[in-house]
N, C-alpha and C positions, 0 to 999 in steps of 0.2 A: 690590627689596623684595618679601617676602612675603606677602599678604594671608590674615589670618585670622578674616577675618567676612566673609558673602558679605551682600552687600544683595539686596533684590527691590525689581524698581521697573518698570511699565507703560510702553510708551514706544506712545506717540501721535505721528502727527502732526499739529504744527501749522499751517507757514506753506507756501505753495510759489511759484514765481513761473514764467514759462515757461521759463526756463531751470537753475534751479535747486530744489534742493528743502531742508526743514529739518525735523529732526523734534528730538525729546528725550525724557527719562526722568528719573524723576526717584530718586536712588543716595542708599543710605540711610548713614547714619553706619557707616566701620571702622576697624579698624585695622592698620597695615603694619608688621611689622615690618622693622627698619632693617639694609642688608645689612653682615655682620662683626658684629653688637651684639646676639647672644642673647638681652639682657635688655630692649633698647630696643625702643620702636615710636613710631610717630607716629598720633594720630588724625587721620583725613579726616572732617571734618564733611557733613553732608550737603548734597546739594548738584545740580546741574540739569546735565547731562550731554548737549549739545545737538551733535549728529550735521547737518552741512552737506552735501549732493552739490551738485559743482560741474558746470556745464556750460559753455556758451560766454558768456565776458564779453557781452553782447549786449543787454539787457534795455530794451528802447526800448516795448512796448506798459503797460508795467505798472509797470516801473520794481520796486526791492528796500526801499521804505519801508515795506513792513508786517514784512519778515523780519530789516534790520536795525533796527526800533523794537523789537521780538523781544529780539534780540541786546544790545541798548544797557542794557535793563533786565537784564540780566545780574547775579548777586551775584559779589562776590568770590573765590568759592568754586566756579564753575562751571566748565566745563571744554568745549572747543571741539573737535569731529573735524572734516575737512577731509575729505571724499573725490573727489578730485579725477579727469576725465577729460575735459578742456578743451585744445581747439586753440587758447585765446586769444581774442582778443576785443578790448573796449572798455578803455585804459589807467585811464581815470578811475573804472569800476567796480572794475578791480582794485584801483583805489588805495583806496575804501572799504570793502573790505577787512583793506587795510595798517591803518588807521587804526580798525577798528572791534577787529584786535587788540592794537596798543599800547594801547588807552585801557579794552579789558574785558578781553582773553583772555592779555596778556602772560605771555610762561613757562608757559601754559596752554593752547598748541592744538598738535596733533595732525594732520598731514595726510599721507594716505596715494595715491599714486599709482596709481590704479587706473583706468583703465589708461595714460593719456596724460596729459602737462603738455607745451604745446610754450605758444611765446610770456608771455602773462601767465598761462597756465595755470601753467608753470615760474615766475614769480617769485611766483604766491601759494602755492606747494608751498616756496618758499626761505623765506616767511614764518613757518612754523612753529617750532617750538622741536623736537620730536620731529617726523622729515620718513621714514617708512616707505614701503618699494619692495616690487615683487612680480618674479620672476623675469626677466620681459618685458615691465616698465615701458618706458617711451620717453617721452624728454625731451628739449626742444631750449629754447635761447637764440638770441634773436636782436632785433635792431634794432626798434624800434616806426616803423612806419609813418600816415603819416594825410594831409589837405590842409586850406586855406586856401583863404581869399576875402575878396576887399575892393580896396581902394585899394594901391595900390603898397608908399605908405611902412606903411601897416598888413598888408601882407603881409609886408614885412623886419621889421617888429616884432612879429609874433606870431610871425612864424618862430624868430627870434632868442631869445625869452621861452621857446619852448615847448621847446627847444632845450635851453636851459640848464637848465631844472627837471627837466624828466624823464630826462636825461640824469644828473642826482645822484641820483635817483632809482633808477634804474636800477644806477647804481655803488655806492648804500649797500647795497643790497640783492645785488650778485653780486659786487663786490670786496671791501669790506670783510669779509666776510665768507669772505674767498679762495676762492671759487668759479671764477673766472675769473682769472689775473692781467692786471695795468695792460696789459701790452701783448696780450693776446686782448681784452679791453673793448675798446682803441682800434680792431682790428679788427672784433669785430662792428660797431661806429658806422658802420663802412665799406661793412656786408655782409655780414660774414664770420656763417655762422650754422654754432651747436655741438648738434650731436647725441651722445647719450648714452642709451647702456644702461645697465644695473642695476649691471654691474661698474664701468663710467666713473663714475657715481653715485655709488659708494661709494668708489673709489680718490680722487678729489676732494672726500669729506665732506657730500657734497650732500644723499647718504643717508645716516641714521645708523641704520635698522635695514631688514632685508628680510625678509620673512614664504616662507619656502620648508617645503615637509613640515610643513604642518600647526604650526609653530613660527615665533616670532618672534626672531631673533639680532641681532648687532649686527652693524652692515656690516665691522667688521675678522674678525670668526668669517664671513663669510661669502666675505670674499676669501681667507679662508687654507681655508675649505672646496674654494672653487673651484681654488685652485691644486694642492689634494693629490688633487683628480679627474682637473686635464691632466697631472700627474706618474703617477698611474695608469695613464692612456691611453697616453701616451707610454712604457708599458714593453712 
């Protein structure tokens, strides 16, 4: 789509936390025209344009209640960036994440890889809808780790519980979505941890655009760019 009305809009920031930062803008009414449809457009209403840096899942001194109370009052119309450069972290902060963008940001966030998604940094980088790489992103899946304390039978049954949930967890988010298939899933559970460059990234869908030269493409124009360069090399 082609946008032909530019907004202006202040961006401040609002919330931060030690590990993360959140700011916004606030994007005035346009409109797009629609790709193939000369005569068509669609209006964007206006709307709060809230830009997130991610850092390490970790937040134990302060905790994310001011940034996602922020977030929650969201309208319908606002719109989430993600910029991500996290080795992972806390699973259950990731997971409020997961859950703060099905319930506001659905089909409406944006996360871009800049420079590192390893652990849960990679599955809140899988949660986006539009998921953007940079030439020398790096990104790894692997197994969540953690421990337990208590009594016996309450260590077999938390094991067991914790086991089982984050484990669908984990699989709604990198298989169904065929990021991994059933059988590399079964191995990571095992150990097996996957590293990924910007081409792994987009030959698997993971990425769906990468920002190279000043320009934003789509990860298929980017693998056929990449391939008519080693065909160059190679003459």
């Amino acid at each position: 789509m082609t946008t032909i009305a530019n907004e202006k809009a202040d961006v401040k920031k609002d919330l931060s936390s030690d590990r993360h930062s959140l700011f916004s803008k606030e994007v005035g009414e346009r409109k797009t025209i629609l790709k193939g449809k000369k005569k068509c457009y669609e209006i964007i209403p206006k709307h709060k344009a809230y830009r997130f840096y991610i850092g390490i899942f970790f937040e134990l001194r302060k905790g994310l209640h001011s940034v996602f109370n922020e977030l929650q009052n969201a309208s319908k119309n606002d719109t989430l960036e993600l910029v991500i450069n996290s080795h992972g972290g806390l699973i259950f902060e990731g997971q409020q994440f997961h859950n703060l963008i099905q319930k506001k940001f659905y089909n409406r966030t944006t996360a871009y890889l800049d420079n590192v998604g390893y652990s849960m940094g990679a599955l809140v980088f899988c949660m986006a809808k539009k998921r953007v790489v940079y030439e020398y992103s790096d990104f790894m899946f692997h197994n969540y780790w953690g421990f337990a304390h208590g009594k016996g039978g309450e260590l077999k049954a938390q094991i067991k519980h914790s086991s089982k949930t984050l484990e669908r967890f984990f699989y709604n988010i990198i298989v169904k979505r065929n990021f991994l298939t059933k059988k590399e899933f079964k191995l990571m559970l095992v150990g097996q941890d996957y590293w990924m460059d910007t081409q792994e990234l987009c030959r698997r869908g993971i990425a769906t655009h990468v920002v190279i030269e000043n320009k934003e493409i789509t990860a298929k124009e980017y693998l056929k760019k990449s391939k008519q360069n080693k065909n160059k090399k190679s003459k």
